[in-house]
VOMI-705097 format. One record per residue (C-alpha): x, y, z; residue number from 0. Coordinates in nm, 3 decimals, always signed. Layout:
% residues N
+---------+---------+---------+-----+
!      c1 !      c2 !      c3 ! seq !
+---------+---------+---------+-----+
!       X !       Y !       Z ! NUM !
...
+---------+---------+---------+-----+
//
This chain:
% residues 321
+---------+---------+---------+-----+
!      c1 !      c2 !      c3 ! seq !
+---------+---------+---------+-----+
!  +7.618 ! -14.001 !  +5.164 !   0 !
!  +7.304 ! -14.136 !  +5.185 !   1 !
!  +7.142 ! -14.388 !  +4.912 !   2 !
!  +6.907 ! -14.124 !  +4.824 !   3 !
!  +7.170 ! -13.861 !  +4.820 !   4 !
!  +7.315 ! -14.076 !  +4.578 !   5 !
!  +7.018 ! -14.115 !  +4.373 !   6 !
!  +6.992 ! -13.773 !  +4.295 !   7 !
!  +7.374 ! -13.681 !  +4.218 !   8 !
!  +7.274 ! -13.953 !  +3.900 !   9 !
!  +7.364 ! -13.769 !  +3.615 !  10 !
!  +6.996 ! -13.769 !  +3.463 !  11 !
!  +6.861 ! -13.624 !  +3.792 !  12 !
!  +7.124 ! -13.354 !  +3.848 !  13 !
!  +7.051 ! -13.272 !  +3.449 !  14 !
!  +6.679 ! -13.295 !  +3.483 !  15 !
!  +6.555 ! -13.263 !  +3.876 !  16 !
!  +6.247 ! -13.443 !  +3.955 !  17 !
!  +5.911 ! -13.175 !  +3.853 !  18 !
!  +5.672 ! -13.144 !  +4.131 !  19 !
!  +5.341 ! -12.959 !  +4.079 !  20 !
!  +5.088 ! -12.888 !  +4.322 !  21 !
!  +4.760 ! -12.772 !  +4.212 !  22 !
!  +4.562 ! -12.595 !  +4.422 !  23 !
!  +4.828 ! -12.582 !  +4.659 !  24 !
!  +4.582 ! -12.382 !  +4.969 !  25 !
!  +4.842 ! -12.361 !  +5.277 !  26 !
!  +5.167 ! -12.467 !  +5.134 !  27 !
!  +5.291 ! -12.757 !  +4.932 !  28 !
!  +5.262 ! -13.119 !  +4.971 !  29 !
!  +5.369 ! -13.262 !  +5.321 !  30 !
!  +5.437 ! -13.598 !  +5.141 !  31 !
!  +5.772 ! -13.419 !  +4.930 !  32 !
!  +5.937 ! -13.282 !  +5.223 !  33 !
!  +6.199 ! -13.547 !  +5.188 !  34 !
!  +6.299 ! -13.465 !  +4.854 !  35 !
!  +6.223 ! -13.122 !  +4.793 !  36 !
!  +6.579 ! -12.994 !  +4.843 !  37 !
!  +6.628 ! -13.240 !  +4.524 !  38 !
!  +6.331 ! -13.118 !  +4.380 !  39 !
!  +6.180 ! -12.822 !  +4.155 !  40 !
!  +5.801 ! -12.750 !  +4.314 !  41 !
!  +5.587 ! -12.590 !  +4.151 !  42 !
!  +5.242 ! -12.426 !  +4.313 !  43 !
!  +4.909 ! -12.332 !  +4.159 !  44 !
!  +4.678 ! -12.134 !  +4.362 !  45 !
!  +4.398 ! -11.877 !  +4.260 !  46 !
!  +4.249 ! -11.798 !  +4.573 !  47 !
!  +4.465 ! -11.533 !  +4.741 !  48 !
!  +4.307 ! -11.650 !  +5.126 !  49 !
!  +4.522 ! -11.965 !  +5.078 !  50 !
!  +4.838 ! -11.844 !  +4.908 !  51 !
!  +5.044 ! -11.695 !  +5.173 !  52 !
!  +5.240 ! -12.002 !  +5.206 !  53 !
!  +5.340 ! -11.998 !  +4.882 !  54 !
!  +5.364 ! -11.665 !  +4.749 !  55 !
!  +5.617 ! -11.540 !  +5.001 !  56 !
!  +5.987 ! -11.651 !  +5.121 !  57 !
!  +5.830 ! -11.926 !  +5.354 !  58 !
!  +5.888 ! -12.278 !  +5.382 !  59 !
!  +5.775 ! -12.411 !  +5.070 !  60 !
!  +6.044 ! -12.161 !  +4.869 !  61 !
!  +6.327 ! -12.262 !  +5.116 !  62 !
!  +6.270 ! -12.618 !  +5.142 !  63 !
!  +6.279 ! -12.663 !  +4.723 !  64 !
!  +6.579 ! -12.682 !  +4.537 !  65 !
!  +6.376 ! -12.435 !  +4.286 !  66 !
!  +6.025 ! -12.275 !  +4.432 !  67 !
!  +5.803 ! -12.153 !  +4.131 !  68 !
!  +5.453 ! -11.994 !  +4.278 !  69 !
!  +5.190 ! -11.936 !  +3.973 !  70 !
!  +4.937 ! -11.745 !  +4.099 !  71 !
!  +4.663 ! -11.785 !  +3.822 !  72 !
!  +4.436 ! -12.067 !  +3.769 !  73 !
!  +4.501 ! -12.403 !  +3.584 !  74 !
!  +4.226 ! -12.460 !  +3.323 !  75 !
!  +4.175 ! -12.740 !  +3.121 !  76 !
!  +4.111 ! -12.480 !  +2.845 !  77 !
!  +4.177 ! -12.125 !  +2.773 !  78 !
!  +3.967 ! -12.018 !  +2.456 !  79 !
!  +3.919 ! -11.707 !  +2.381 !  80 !
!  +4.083 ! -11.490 !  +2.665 !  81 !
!  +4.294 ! -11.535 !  +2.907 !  82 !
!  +4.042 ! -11.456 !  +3.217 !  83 !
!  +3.830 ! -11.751 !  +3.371 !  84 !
!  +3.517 ! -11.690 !  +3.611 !  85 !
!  +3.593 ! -11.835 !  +3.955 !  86 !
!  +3.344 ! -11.875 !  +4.244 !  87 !
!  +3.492 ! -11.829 !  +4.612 !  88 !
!  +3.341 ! -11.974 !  +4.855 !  89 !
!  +3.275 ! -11.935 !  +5.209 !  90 !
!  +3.590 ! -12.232 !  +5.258 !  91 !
!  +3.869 ! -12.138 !  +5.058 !  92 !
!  +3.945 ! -12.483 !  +4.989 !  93 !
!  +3.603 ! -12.493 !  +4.803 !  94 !
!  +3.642 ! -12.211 !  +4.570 !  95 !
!  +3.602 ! -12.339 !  +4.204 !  96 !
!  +3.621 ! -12.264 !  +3.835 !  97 !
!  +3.306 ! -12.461 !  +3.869 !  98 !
!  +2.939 ! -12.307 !  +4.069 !  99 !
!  +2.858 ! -12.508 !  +4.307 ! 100 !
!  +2.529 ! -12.705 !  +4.290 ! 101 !
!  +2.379 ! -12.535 !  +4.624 ! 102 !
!  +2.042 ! -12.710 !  +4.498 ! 103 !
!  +2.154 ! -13.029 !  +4.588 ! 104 !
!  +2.424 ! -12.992 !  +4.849 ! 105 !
!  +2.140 ! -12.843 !  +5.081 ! 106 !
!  +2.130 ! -13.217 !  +5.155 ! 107 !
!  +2.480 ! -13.244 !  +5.337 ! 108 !
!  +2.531 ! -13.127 !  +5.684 ! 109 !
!  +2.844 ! -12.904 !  +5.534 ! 110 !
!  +2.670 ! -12.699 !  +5.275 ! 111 !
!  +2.740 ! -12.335 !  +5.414 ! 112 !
!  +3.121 ! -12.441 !  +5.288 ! 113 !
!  +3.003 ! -12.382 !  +4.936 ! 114 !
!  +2.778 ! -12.074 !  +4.985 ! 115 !
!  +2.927 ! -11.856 !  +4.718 ! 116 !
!  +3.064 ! -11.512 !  +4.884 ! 117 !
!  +3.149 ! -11.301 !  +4.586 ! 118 !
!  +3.272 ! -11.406 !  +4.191 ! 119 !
!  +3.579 ! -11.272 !  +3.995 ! 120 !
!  +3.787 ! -11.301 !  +3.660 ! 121 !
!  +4.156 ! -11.434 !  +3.760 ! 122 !
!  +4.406 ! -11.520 !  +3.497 ! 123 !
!  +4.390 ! -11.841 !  +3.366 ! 124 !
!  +4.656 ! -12.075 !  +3.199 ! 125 !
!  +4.659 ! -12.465 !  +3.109 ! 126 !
!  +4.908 ! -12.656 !  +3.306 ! 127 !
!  +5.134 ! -12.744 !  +2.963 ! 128 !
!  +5.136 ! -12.313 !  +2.863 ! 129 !
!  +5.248 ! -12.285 !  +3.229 ! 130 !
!  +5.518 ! -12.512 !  +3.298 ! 131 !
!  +5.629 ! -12.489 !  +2.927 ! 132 !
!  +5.653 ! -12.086 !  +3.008 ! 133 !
!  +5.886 ! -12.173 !  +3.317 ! 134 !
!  +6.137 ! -12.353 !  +3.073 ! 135 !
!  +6.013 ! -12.712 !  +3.253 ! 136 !
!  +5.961 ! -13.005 !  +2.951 ! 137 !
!  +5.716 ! -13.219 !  +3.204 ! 138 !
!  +5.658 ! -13.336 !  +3.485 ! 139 !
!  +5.722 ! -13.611 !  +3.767 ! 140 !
!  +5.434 ! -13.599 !  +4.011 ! 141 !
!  +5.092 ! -13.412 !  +3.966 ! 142 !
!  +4.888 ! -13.308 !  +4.279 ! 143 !
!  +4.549 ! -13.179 !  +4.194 ! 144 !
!  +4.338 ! -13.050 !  +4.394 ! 145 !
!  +4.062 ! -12.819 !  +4.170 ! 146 !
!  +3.712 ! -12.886 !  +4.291 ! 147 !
!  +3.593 ! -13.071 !  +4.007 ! 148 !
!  +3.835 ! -13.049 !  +3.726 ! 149 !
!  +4.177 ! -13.278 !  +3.849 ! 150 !
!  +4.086 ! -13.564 !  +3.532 ! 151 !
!  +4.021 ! -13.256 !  +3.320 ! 152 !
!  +4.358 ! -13.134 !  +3.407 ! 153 !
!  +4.590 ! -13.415 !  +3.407 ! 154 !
!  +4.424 ! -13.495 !  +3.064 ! 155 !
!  +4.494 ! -13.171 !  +2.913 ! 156 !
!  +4.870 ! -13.272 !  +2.889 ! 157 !
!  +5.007 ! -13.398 !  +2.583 ! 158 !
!  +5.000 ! -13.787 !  +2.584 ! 159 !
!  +5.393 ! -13.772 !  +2.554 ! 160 !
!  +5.407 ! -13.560 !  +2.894 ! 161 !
!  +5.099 ! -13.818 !  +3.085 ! 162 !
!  +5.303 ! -14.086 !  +2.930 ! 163 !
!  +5.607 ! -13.963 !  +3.133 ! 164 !
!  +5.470 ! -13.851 !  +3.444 ! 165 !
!  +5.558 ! -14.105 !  +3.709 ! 166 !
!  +5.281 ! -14.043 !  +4.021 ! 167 !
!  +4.980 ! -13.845 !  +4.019 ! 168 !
!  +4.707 ! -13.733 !  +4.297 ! 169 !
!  +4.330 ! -13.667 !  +4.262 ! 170 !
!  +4.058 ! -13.554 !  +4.511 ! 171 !
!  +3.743 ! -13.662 !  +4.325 ! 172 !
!  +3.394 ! -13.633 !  +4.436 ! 173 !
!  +3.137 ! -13.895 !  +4.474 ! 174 !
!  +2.801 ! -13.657 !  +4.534 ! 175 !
!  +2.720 ! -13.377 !  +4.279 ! 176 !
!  +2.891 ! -13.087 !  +4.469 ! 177 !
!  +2.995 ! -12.879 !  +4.141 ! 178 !
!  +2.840 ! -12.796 !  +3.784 ! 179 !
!  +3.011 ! -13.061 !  +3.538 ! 180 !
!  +3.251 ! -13.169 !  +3.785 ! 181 !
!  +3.464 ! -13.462 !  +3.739 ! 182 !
!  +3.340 ! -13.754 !  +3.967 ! 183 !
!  +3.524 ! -14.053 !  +4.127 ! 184 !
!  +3.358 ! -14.279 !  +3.879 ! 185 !
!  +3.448 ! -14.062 !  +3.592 ! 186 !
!  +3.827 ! -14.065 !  +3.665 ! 187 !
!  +3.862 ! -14.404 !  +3.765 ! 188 !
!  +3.724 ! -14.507 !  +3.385 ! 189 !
!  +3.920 ! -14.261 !  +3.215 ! 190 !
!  +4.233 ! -14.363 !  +3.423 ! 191 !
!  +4.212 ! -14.761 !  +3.300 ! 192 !
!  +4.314 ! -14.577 !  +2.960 ! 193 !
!  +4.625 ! -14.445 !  +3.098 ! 194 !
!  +4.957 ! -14.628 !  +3.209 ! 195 !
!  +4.916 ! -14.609 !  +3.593 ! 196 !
!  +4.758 ! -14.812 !  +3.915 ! 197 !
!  +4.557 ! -14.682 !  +4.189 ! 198 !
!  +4.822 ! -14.728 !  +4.493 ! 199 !
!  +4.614 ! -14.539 !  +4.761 ! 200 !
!  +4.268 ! -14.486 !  +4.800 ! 201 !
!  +4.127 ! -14.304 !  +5.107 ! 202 !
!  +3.739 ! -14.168 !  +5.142 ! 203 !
!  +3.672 ! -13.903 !  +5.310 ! 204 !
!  +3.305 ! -13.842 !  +5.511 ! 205 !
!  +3.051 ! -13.612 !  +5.630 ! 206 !
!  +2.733 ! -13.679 !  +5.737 ! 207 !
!  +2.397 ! -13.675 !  +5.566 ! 208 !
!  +2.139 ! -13.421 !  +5.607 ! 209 !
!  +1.992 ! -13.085 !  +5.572 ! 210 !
!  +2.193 ! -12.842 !  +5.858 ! 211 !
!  +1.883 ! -12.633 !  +5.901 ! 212 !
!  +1.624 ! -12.937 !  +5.940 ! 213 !
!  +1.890 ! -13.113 !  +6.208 ! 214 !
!  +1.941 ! -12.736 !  +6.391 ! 215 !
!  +1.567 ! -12.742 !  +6.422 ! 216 !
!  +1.585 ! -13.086 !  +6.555 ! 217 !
!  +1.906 ! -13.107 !  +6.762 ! 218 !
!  +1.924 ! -12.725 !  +6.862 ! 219 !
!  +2.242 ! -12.490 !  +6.778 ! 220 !
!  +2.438 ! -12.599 !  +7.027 ! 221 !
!  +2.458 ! -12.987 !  +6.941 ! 222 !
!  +2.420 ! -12.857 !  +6.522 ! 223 !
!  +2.770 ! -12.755 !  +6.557 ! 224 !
!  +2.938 ! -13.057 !  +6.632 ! 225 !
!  +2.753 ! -13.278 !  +6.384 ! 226 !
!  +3.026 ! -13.260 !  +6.083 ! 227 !
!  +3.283 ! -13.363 !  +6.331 ! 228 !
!  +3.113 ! -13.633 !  +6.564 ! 229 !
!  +2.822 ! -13.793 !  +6.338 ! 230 !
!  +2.863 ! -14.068 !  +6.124 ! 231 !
!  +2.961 ! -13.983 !  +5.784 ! 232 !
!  +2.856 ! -14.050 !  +5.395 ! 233 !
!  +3.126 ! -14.046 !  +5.184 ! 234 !
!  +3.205 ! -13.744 !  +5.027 ! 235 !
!  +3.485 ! -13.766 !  +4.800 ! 236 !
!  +3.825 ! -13.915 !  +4.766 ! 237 !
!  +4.218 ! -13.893 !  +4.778 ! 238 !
!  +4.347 ! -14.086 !  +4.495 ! 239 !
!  +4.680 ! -14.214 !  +4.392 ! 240 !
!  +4.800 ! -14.370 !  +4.077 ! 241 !
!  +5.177 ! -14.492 !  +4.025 ! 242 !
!  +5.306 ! -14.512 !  +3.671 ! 243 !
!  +5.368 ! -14.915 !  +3.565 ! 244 !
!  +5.603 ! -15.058 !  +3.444 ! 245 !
!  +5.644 ! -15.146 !  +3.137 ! 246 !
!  +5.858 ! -15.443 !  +3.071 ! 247 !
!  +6.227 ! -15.488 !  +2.973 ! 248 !
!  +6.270 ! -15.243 !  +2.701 ! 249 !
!  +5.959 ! -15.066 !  +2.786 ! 250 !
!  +5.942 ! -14.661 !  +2.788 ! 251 !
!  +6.089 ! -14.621 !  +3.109 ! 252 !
!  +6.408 ! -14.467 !  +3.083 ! 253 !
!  +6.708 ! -14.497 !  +3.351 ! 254 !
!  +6.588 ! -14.182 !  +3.489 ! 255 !
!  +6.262 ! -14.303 !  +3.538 ! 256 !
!  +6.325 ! -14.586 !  +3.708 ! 257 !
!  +6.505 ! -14.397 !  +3.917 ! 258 !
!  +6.273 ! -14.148 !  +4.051 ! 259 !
!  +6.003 ! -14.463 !  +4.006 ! 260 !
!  +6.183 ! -14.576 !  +4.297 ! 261 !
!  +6.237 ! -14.338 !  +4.502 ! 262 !
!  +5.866 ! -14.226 !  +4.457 ! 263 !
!  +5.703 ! -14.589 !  +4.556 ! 264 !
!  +5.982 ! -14.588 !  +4.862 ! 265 !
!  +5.855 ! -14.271 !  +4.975 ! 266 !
!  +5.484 ! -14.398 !  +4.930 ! 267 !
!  +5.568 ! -14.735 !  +5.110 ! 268 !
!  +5.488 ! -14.963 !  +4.819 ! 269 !
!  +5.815 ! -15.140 !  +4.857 ! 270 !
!  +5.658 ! -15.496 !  +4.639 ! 271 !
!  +5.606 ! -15.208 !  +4.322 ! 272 !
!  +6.023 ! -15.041 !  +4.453 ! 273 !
!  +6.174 ! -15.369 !  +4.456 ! 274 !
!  +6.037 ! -15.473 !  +4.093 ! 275 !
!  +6.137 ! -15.125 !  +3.943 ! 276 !
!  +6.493 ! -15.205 !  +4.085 ! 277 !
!  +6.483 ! -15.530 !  +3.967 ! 278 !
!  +6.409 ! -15.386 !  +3.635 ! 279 !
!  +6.695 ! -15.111 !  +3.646 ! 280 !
!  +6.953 ! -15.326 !  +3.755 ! 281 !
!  +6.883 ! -15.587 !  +3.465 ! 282 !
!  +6.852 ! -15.316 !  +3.211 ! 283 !
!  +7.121 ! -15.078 !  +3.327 ! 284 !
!  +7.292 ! -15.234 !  +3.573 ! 285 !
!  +7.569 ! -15.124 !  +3.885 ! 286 !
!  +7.515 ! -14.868 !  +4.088 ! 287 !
!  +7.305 ! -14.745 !  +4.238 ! 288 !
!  +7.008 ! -15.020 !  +4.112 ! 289 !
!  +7.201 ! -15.307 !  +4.318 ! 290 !
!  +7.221 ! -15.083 !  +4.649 ! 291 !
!  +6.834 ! -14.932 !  +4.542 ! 292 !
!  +6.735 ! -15.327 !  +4.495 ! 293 !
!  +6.925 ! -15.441 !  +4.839 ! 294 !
!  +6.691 ! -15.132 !  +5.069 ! 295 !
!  +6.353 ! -15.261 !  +4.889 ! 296 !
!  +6.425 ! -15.625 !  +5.019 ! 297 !
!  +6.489 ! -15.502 !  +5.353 ! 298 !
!  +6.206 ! -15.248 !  +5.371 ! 299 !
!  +5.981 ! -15.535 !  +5.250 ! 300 !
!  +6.082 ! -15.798 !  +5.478 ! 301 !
!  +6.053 ! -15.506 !  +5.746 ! 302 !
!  +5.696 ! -15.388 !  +5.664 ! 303 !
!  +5.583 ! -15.785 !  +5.660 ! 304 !
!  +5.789 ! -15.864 !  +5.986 ! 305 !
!  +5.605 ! -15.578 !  +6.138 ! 306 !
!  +5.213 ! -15.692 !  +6.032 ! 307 !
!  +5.320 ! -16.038 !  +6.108 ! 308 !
!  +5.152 ! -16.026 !  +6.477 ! 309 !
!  +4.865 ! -15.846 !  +6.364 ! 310 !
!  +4.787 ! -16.161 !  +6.130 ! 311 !
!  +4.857 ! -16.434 !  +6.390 ! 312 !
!  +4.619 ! -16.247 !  +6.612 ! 313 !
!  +4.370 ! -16.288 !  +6.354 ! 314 !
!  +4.446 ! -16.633 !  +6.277 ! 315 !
!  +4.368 ! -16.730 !  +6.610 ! 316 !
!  +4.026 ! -16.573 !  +6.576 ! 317 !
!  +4.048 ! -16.251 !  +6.746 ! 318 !
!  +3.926 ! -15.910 !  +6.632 ! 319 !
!  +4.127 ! -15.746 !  +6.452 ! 320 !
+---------+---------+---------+-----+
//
């Protein structure tokens, strides 16, 4: 058995199984869970039905959970006064939005035609507590958002008792004005200093600059094509990770907390943040499995650092690195 079989035959994971929820799950759910989704219950929001095959059907995602749950409507921050939301789709699925796009000033990026709007609709529309309350689930473990302009919204919808609890969470914010009201990089990183969690990743993603007509003009058709894929980029938005924190010896991390803590920063790679949440769940509950859990995250760590360890002599000695 391995350690993180072991992990999850604890008591207060077989009771309670780790609560995954994708939303805006376009294509399938989250590559980054396939090692613990037969421990896992996923759950999958998607409202555009282009994108939902994966999910909706007895595919991967279904077998590979210990519990699949597809919701089909869309995740609101609100839901006053109906139960129907107007959502644009787009030319892209993966830019369709509760949101209208602001085509006024995205003419300025070479990818614009992603967010021409092909037709609106009404879908059904439920916050993310009503959902997973409805599905008999009391929280959850890791949030992936992925809404065009509303992930902050979202995540802050949830009572503070369930943010308070949630152990990893992943946004996709914006840093141009692609969507009506939308919730920007800036934005979440000032609301997020209020909340109980660190940034562990950070990656920008780029397009380049520029009005596609103007540069078709200039460049021809032909060259046009390839501009999104071979020009220099702008950033564009952002994937966005926050960890929960710890919180001290007799802190509000319970034992099965720090447990899935764990397993969710050795997963990530951030084996310095692992080792301290074993640290902290051997000296507050002790045994097993926080000694063996404590024992892996000194070996990963020395590991990761023996393996960067030429990469910093080379640069030591002056060359590029």
């Amino acid at each position: 058995m391995t350690l993180l079989d072991r992990i999850f035959q604890t008591p207060e994971l077989r009771a309670a199984p780790p609560v995954l929820v994708d939303v805006g799950a376009a294509g399938g759910a989250a590559p980054i869970w396939r090692t613990i989704a037969k421990y896992s219950i996923g759950v999958g929001f998607e409202p555009d039905a282009r994108d939902a095959g994966k999910l909706n059907g007895a595919g991967g995602a279904m077998r590979a959970f210990k519990r699949w749950i597809y919701c089909e409507g869309l995740v609101a921050p609100h839901v006053d006064g109906g139960t129907q939301k107007k959502f644009y789709l787009t030319r892209s699925p993966h830019c369709s939005s509760l949101l209208k796009p602001r085509h006024d000033l995205l003419q300025d990026w070479t990818f614009a035609d992603f967010f021409t709007v092909e037709r609106t609709g009404t879908v059904p529309a439920v916050t993310l507590h009503a959902a997973l309350a409805a599905s008999g689930l009391a929280g959850v473990d890791w949030l992936k958002c992925d809404t065009q302009g509303l992930d902050l919204s979202i995540f802050t919808s949830l009572p503070e008792d369930w943010r308070r609890r949630t152990l990893a969470v992943d946004f996709e914010p914006g840093f141009i004005d692609a969507y009506e009201g939308e919730d920007k990089f800036w934005r979440t990183l000032q609301v997020m200093e209020a909340e109980p969690f660190w940034i562990c990743g950070l990656q920008v993603g780029s397009y380049p600059r520029g009005n596609r007509a103007a540069l078709t003009e200039a460049l021809g058709e032909k060259n046009a094509r390839w501009l999104h894929r071979l020009a220099a980029g702008a950033p564009v938005y952002a994937n966005l990770r926050y960890l929960r924190k710890l919180d001290g010896a007799g802190g509000g991390l319970d034992r099965r907390a720090l447990l899935l803590g764990w397993v969710f920063a050795d997963l990530l790679g951030q084996h310095t943040h692992a080792l301290l949440v074993a640290r902290e769940g051997a000296s507050r509950f002790g045994g097993d499995p926080f000694d063996d859990m404590l024992r892996a995250s000194r070996r990963r760590l020395r590991w990761a650092m023996a393996r960067r360890l030429p990469a910093w002599i080379w640069r030591r000695l002056g060359f590029p690195g």
